[in-house]
C-alpha positions as CSV (number, residue, x, y, z in Angstrom):
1,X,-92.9,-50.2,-16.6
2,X,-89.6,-52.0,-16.6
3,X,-86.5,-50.6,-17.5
4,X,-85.1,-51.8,-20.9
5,X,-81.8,-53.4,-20.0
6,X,-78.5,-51.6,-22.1
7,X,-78.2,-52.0,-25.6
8,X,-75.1,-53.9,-26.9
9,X,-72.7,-52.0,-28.6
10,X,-72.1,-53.7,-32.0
11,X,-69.7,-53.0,-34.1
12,X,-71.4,-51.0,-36.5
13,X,-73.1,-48.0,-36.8
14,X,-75.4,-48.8,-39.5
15,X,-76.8,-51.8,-36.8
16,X,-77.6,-48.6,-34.5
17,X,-79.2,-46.7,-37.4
18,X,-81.7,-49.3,-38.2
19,X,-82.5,-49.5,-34.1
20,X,-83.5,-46.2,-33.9
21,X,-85.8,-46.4,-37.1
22,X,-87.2,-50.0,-35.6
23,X,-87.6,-47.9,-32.2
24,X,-89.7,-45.1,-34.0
25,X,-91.9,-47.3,-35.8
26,X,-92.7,-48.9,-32.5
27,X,-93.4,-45.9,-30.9
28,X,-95.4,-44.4,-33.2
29,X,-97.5,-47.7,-33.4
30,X,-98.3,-47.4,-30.0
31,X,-96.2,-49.5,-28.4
32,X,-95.5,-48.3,-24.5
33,X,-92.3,-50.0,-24.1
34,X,-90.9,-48.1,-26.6
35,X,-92.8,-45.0,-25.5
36,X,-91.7,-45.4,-22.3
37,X,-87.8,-46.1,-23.2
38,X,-88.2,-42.2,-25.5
39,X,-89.7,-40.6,-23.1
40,X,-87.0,-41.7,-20.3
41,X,-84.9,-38.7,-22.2
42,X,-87.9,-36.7,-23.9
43,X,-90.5,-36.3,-21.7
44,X,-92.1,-34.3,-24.2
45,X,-92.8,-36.7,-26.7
46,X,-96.0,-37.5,-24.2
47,X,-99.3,-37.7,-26.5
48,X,-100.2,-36.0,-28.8
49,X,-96.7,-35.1,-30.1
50,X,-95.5,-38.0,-32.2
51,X,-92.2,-39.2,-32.0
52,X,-89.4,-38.5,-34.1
53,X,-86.3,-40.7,-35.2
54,X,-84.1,-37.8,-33.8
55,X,-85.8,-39.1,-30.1
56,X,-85.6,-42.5,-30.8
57,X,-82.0,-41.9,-32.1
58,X,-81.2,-39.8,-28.2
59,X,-82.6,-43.2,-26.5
60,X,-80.7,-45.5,-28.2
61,X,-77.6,-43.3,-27.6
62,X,-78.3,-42.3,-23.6
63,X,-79.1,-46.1,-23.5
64,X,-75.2,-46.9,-24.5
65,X,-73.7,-44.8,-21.9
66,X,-73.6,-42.1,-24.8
67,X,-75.0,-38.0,-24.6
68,X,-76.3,-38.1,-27.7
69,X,-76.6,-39.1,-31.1
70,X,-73.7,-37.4,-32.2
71,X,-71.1,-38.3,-29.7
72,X,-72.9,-42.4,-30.4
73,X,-71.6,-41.8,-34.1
74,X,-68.8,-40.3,-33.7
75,X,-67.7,-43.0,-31.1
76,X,-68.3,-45.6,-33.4
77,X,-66.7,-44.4,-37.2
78,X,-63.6,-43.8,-34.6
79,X,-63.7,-47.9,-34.2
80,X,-64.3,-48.5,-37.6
81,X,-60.8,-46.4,-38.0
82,X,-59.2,-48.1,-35.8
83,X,-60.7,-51.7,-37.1
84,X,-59.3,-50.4,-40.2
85,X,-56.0,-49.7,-39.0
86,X,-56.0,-53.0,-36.9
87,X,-57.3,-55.2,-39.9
88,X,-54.5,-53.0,-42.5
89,X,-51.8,-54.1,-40.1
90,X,-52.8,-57.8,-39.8
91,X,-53.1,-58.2,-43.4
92,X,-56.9,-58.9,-43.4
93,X,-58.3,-58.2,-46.5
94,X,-61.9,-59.2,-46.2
95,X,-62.2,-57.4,-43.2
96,X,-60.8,-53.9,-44.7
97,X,-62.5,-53.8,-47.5
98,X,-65.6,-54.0,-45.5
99,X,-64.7,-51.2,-43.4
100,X,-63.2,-49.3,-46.5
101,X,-67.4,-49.5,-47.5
102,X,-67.4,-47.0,-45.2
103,X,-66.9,-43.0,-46.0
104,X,-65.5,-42.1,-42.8
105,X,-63.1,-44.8,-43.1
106,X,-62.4,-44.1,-47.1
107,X,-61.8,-40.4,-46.4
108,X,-59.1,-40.8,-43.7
109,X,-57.6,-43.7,-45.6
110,X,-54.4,-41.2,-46.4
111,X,-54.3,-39.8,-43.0
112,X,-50.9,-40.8,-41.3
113,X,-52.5,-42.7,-38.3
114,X,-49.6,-45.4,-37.9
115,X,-46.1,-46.0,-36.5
116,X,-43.9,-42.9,-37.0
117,X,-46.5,-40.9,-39.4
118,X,-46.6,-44.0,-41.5
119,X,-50.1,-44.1,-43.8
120,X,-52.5,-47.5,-44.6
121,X,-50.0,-48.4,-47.7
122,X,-46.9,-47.9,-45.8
123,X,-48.0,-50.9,-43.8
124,X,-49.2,-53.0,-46.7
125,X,-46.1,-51.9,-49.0
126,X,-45.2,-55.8,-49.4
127,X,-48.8,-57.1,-50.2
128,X,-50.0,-56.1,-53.5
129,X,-53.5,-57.5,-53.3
130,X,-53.7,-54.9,-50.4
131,X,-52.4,-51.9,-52.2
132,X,-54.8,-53.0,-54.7
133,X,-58.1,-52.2,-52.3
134,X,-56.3,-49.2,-51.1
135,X,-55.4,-47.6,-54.3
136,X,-59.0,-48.3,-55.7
137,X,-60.0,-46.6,-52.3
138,X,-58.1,-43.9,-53.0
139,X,-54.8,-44.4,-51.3
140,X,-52.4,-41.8,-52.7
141,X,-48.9,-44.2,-53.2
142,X,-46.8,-40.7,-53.1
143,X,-47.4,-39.4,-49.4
144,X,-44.9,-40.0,-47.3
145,X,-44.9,-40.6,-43.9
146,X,-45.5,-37.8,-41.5
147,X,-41.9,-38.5,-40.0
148,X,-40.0,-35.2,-38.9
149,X,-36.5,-37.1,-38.9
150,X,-36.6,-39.0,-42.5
151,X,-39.7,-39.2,-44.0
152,X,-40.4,-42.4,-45.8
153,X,-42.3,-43.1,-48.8
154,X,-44.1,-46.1,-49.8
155,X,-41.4,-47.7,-51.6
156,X,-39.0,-47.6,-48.5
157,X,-41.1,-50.5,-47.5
158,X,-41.4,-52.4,-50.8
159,X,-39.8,-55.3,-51.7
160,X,-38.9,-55.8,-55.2
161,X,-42.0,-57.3,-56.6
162,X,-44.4,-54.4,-55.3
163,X,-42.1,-51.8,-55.5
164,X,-42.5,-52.8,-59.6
165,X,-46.0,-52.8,-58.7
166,X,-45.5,-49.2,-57.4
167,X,-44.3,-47.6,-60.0
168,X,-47.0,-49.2,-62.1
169,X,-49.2,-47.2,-60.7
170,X,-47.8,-43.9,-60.1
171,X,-45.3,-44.7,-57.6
172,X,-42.1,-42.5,-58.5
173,X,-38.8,-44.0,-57.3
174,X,-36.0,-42.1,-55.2
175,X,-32.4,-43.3,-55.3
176,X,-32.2,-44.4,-52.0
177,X,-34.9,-46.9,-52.9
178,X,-32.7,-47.9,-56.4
179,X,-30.0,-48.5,-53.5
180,X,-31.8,-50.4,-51.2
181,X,-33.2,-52.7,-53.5
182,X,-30.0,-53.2,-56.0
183,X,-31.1,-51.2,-58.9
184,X,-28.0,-50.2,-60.4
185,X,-29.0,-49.2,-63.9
186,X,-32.3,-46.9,-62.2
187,X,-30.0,-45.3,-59.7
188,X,-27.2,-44.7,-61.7
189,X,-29.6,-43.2,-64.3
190,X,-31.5,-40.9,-61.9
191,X,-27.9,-39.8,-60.7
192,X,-26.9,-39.1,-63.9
193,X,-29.9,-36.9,-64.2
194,X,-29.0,-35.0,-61.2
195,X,-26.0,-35.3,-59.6
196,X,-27.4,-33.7,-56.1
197,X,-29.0,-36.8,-55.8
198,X,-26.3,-39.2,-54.2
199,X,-27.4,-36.6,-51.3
200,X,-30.9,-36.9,-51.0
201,X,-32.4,-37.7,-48.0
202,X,-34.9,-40.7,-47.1
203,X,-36.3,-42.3,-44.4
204,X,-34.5,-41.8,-41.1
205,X,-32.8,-39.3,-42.7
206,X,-30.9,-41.7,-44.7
207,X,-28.7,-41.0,-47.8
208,X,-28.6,-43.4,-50.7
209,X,-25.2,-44.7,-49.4
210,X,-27.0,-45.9,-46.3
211,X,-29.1,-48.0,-48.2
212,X,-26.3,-49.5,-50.7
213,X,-27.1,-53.0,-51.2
214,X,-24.2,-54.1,-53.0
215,X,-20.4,-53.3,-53.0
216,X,-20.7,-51.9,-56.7
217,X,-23.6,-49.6,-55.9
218,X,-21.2,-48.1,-52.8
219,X,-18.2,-47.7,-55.4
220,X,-20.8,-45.8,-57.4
221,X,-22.0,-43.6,-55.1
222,X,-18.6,-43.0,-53.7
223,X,-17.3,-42.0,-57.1
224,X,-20.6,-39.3,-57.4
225,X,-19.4,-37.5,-54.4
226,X,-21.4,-39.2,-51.8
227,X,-20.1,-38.7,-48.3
228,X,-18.5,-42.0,-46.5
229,X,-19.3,-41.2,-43.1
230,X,-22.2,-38.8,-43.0
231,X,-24.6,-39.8,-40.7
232,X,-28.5,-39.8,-40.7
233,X,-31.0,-37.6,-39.0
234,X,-32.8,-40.0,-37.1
235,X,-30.0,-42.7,-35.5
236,X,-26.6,-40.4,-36.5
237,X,-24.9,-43.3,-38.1
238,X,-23.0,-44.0,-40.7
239,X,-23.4,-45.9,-44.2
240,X,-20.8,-48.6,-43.0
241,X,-23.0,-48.8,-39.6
242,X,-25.9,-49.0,-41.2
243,X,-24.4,-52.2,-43.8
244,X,-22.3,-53.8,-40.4
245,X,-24.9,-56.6,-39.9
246,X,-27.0,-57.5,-42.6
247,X,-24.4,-56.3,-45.6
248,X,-20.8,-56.6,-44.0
249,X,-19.5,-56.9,-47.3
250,X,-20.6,-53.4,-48.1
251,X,-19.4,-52.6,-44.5
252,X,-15.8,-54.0,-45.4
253,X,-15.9,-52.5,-48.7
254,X,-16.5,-49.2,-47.3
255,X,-13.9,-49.3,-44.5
256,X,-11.5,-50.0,-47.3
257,X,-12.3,-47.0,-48.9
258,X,-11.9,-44.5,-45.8
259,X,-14.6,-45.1,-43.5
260,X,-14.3,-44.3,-39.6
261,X,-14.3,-47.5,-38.1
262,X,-15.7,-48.5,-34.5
263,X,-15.3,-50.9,-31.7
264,X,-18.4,-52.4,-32.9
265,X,-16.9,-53.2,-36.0
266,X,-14.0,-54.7,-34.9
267,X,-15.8,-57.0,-32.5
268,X,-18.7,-58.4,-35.4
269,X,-15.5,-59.0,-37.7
270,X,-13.3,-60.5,-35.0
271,X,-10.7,-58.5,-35.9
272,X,-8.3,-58.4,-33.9
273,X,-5.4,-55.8,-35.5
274,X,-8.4,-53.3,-35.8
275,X,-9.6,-53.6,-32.3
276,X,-6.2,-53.3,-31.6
277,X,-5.5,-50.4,-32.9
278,X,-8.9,-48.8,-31.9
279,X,-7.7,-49.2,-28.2
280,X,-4.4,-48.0,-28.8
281,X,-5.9,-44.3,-30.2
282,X,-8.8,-44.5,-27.7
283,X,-8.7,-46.9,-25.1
284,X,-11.8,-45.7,-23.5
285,X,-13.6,-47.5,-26.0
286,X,-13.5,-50.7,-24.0
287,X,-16.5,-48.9,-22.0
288,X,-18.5,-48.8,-25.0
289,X,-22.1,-49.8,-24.4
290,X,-24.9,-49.8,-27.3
291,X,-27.3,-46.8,-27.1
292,X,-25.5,-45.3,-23.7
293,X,-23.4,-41.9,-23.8
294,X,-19.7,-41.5,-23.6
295,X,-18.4,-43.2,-27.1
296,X,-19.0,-40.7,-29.8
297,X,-18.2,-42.8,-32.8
298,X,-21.9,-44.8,-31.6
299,X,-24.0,-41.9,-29.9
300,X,-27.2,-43.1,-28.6
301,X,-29.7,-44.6,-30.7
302,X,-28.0,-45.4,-32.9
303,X,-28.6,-48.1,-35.8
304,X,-26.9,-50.7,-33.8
305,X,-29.8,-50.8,-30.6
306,X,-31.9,-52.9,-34.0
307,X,-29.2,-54.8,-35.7
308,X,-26.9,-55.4,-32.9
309,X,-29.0,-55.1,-29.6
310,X,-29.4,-52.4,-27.1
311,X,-26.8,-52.3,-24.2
312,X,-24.4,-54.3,-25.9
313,X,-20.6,-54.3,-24.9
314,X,-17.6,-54.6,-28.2
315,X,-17.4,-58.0,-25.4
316,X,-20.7,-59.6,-26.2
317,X,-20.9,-58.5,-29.6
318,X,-17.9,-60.8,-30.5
319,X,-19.2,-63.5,-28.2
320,X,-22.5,-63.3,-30.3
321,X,-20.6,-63.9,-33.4
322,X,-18.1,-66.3,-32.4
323,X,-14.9,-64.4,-32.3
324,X,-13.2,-65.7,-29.1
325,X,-9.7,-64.5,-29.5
326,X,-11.5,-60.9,-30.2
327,X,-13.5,-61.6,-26.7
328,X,-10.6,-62.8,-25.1
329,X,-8.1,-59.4,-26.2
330,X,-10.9,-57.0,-25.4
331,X,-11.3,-58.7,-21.3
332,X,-7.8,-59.0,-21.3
333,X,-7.6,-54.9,-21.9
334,X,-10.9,-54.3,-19.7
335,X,-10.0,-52.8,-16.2
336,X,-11.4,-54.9,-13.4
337,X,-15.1,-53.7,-13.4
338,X,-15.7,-53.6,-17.0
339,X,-14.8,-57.0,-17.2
340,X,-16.4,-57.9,-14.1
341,X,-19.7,-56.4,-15.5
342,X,-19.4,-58.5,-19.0
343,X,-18.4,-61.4,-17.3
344,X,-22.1,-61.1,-15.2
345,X,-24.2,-59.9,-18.2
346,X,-22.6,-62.9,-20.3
347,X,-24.1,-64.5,-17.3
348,X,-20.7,-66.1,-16.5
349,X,-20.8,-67.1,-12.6
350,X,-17.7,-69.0,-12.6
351,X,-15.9,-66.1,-14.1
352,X,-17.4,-63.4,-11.9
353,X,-16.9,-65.6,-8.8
354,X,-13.2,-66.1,-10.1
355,X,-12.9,-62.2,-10.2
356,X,-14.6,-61.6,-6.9
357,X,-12.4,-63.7,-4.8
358,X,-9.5,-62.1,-6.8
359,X,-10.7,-58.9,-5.2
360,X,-13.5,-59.5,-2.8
361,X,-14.4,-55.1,-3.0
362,X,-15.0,-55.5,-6.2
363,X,-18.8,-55.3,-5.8
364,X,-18.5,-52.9,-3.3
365,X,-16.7,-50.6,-5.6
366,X,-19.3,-50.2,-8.5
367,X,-20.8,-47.2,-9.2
368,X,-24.9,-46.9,-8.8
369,X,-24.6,-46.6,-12.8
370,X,-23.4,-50.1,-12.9
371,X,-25.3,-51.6,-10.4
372,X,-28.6,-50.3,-12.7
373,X,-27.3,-53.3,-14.9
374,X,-29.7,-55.3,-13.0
375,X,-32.6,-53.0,-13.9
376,X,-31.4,-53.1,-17.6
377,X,-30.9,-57.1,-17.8
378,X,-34.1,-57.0,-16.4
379,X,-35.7,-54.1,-19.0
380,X,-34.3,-56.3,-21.7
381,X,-35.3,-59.7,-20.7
382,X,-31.7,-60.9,-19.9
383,X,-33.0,-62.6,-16.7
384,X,-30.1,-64.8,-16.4
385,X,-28.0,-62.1,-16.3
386,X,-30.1,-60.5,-13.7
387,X,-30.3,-63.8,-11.4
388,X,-26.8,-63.6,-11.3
389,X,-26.8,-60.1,-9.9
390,X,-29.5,-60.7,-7.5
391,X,-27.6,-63.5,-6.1
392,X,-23.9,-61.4,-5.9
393,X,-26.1,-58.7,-4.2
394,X,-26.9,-55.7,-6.8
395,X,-29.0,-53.2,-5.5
396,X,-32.5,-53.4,-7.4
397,X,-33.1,-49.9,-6.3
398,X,-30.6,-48.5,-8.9
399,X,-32.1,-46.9,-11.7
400,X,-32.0,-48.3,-14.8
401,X,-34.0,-47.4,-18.1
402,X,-35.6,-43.5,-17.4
403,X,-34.3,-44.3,-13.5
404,X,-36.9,-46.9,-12.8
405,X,-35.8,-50.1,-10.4
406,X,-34.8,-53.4,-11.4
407,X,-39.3,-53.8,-9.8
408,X,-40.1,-51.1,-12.5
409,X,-38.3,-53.0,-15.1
410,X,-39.6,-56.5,-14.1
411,X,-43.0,-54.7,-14.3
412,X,-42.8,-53.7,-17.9
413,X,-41.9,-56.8,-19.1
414,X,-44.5,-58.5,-16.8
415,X,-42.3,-60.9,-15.4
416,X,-44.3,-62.9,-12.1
417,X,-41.1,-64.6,-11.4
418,X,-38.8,-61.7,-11.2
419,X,-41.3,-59.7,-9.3
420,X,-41.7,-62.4,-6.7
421,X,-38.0,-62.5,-6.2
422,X,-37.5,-58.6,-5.9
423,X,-40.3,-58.7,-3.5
424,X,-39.7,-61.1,-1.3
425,X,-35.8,-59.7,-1.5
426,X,-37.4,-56.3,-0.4
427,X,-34.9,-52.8,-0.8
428,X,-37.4,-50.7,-3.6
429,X,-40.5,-49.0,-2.2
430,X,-43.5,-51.3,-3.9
431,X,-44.9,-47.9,-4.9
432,X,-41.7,-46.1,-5.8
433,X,-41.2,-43.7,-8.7
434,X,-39.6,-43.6,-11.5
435,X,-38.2,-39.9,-11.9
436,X,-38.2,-39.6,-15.1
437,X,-42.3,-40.2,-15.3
438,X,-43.1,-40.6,-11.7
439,X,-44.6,-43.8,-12.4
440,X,-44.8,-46.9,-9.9
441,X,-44.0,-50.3,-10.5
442,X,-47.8,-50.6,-10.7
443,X,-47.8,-47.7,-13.7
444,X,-45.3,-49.4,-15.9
445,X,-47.2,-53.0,-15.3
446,X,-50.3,-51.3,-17.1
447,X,-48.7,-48.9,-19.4
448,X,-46.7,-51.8,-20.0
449,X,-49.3,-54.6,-21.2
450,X,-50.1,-52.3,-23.9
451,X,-46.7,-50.7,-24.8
452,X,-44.1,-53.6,-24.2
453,X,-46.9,-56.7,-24.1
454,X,-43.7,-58.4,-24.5
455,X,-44.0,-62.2,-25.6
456,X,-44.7,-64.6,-22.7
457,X,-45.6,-61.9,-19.8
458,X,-48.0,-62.1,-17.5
459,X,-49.4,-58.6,-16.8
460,X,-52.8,-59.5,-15.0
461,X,-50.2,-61.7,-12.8
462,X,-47.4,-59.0,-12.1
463,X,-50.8,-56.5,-10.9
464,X,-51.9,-59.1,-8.8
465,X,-49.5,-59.9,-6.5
466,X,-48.1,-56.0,-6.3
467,X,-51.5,-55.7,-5.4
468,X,-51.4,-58.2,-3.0
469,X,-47.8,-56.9,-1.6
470,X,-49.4,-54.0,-0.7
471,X,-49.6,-51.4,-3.8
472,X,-51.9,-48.8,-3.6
473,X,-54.5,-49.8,-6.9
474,X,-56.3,-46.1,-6.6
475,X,-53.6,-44.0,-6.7
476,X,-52.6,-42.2,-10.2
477,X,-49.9,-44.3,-12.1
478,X,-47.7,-41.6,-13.2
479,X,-46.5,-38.0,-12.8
480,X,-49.4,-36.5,-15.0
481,X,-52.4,-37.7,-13.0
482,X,-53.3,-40.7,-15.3
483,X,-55.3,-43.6,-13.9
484,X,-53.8,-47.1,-14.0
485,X,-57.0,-48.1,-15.9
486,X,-56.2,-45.5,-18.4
487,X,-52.4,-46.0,-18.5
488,X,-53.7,-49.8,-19.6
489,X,-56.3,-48.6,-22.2
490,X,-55.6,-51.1,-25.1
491,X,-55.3,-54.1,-23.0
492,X,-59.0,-54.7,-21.7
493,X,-57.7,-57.7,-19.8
494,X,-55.7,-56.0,-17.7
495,X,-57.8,-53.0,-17.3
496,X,-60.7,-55.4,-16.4
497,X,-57.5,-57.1,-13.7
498,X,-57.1,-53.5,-12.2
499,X,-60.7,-52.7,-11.9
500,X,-61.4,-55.8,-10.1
501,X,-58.8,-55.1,-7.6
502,X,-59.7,-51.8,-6.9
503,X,-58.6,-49.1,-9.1
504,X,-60.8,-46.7,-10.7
């Protein structure tokens, strides 16, 4: 009797249910394929006993690489969740409100099984035909997110037509949301209501003065007793940190009235008499970096690694909006290797060539923390930036983001071209790790693809010719034991890559 070859998985359980009734029938009719295939896993079903759906049902299951019936269904509601969340996130409605058909997928539909806690109409707070299906499916529009540093409700992530919608049905509004979207007359009669409100917390942690949209809702707020520079929970910023990009006239406004200023500050204004004066009261500022230690006024994570960009210098922050004569003050008041290092992350080689013949040591002089630049241009896609170090001689074994190499870093963007070039330059282990996960090069290519997948990178590539340098494909990928297959679930391409090469 020939073995019946695997059964496809499809996508839906209901597909396997009408299987295992079509596999009873056939059984029961006589048929001795489908004998045969039920009594590969109940021998007991042998005449006379006649078979049942529950053996049928253990065939089909053991035929898909499953236990048992059970483990078959509960493998497949758990991807009709995540189709759900997949299809919720993409904006497919067709697709959601099949799976919302579904009770397993119905009864979850409040469960916070996104981003940061976040529910289903969190992520489809600025489509309203979407809220629509989920609200008639029972989406409760008053959860907030399962975040322990700022819960956020639905509304944070309204715009102003569905946050209308929101209310409408049942939605009920916060101040911070009033000041976020320029509500004057709503927040100022909530606050009028309660006073204790200009001091509520929201998302992040924020207070409505975070969220201000307008110079008039500040001078409001303000006059209620909010506090200028209290910071959130999540990013410990500021309301005029929070307003510096995307609202500077809030920002302004607010420095007006009192607010600590920072180097940051001065540099997206171009102004000059503030910068000034910042590096008169604290000239260590000029070593300011975004989201690094050692300038309190912007701890680490703060607001600014989103609006401004991570490992920014005050230097290229007025470069990136224009303000020379700022750029120009704050090299002119740099000592030698801060410049030096701005001059190669603005990817200047005449500059840093003009600096290094002014004092050839310089190079030799920089600390391993400055020579992980390379691994952070790298980490942040800065790769002209990080040509220019290769070619002055950085060491790409400095550590850069959670210690790994300027390799580890060209891995988890899935660069081929920067690998190449650190490979054929040699001076990192090709399975060196990282010591803040004990990863290698290879680990952060496949946790990578999934995790980073960022825009453009080659991750099947980057395994390829590590593999190919020599990296060791079957041993675990980080500190914890974890496979590389298993560091890439999510990206079946690349886990298909690894398994191909060796890796099990």
């Amino acid at each position: 009797m020939p073995t019946p070859a695997p059964l496809p998985l499809r996508a839906n359980i209901e597909h396997q249910r009408k299987l295992a009734k079509e596999l009873t029938r056939a059984a029961r009719a006589g048929d001795p394929v489908a004998l045969a295939r039920i009594q590969a896993v109940r021998p007991e079903t042998a005449p006379p006993r006649t078979p049942a759906l529950a053996d049928a049902q253990l065939a089909i299951a053991r035929e898909a690489g499953f236990a048992s019936w059970p483990k078959l269904v509960s493998d497949f509601q758990e991807r009709d969740v995540k189709g759900f969340c997949d299809a919720v996130r993409a904006g497919d409605i067709e697709h959601t409100q099949q799976l919302l058909a579904s009770s397993h997928v119905r009864k979850r539909i409040n469960n916070p099984m996104f981003d940061f806690g976040q529910r289903a109409a969190h992520l489809a707070a600025k489509n309203e035909a979407m809220l629509t299906m989920l609200i008639d499916a029972g989406a409760d529009v008053n959860l907030k997110s399962d975040w322990q540093n700022g819960p956020y409700s639905v509304l944070d992530n309204a715009n102003d037509r569905t946050a209308r919608f929101l209310l409408a049905h049942g939605a009920t509004l916060t101040p911070n949301v009033a000041a976020r979207l320029g509500w004057f007359d709503e927040l100022r009669a909530l606050v009028d209501a309660d006073d204790s409100l200009v001091h509520a917390r929201g998302g992040d942690g924020q207070q409505p003065l975070h969220e201000a949209k307008t110079v008039a809702i500040a001078d409001f707020l303000l006059a209620r007793g909010a506090g200028i520079d209290v910071r959130c929970l999540d990013h410990h910023s500021t309301p005029a940190q929070y307003a510096l990009v995307d609202r500077p006239d809030v920002c302004r406004r607010l420095l007006e009235r009192g607010a600590t200023p920072d180097i940051f500050m001065a540099a997206r204004f171009g102004d000059v008499p503030l910068a000034t004066r910042l590096l008169d009261s604290e000239p260590a500022c000029i070593n300011a970096r975004i989201n690094e230690p050692g300038y309190p006024a912007v701890p680490p994570f703060n607001i600014y690694c989103w609006t401004l960009g991570f490992g920014l210098s005050p230097h290229a922050v007025a470069r990136q909006f224009g303000h020379q004569q700022l750029y120009d003050l704050l090299l002119a008041r740099s000592p030698r290797a801060i410049g030096f290092m701005n001059a190669l992350l603005a990817a200047d080689e005449p500059l840093a060539r003009r600096m290094l013949a002014e004092q050839p040591t310089l190079l030799s002089l920089l600390t391993p923390d400055e020579h992980g630049h390379l691994a952070h241009a790298i980490f942040r896609e800065r790769f002209d930036a990080a040509d220019l170090m290769l070619r002055l001689g950085f060491d790409p074994a400095a550590g850069g983001v959670d210690g790994g190499s300027a390799l580890h870093a060209a891995c988890w963007v899935g660069s081929v071209r920067m690998v190449e070039q650190l490979l054929a330059r040699g001076g990192v282990p090709i399975d060196a790790r990282d010591p803040a996960h004990r990863s290698t090069p290879l680990g952060w290519a496949a946790f990578g693809s999934v995790h980073r997948c960022a825009e453009g990178g080659d991750y099947v590539g980057v395994v390829e010719r590590l593999v190919a340098a020599g990296a060791d494909v079957t041993q675990p990928g980080n500190g914890e034991g974890r496979t590389l297959v298993d560091m890439a679930g999510g990206n079946p391409v690349v886990q298909e890559a690894l398994r191909r090469l060796g890796a099990s």
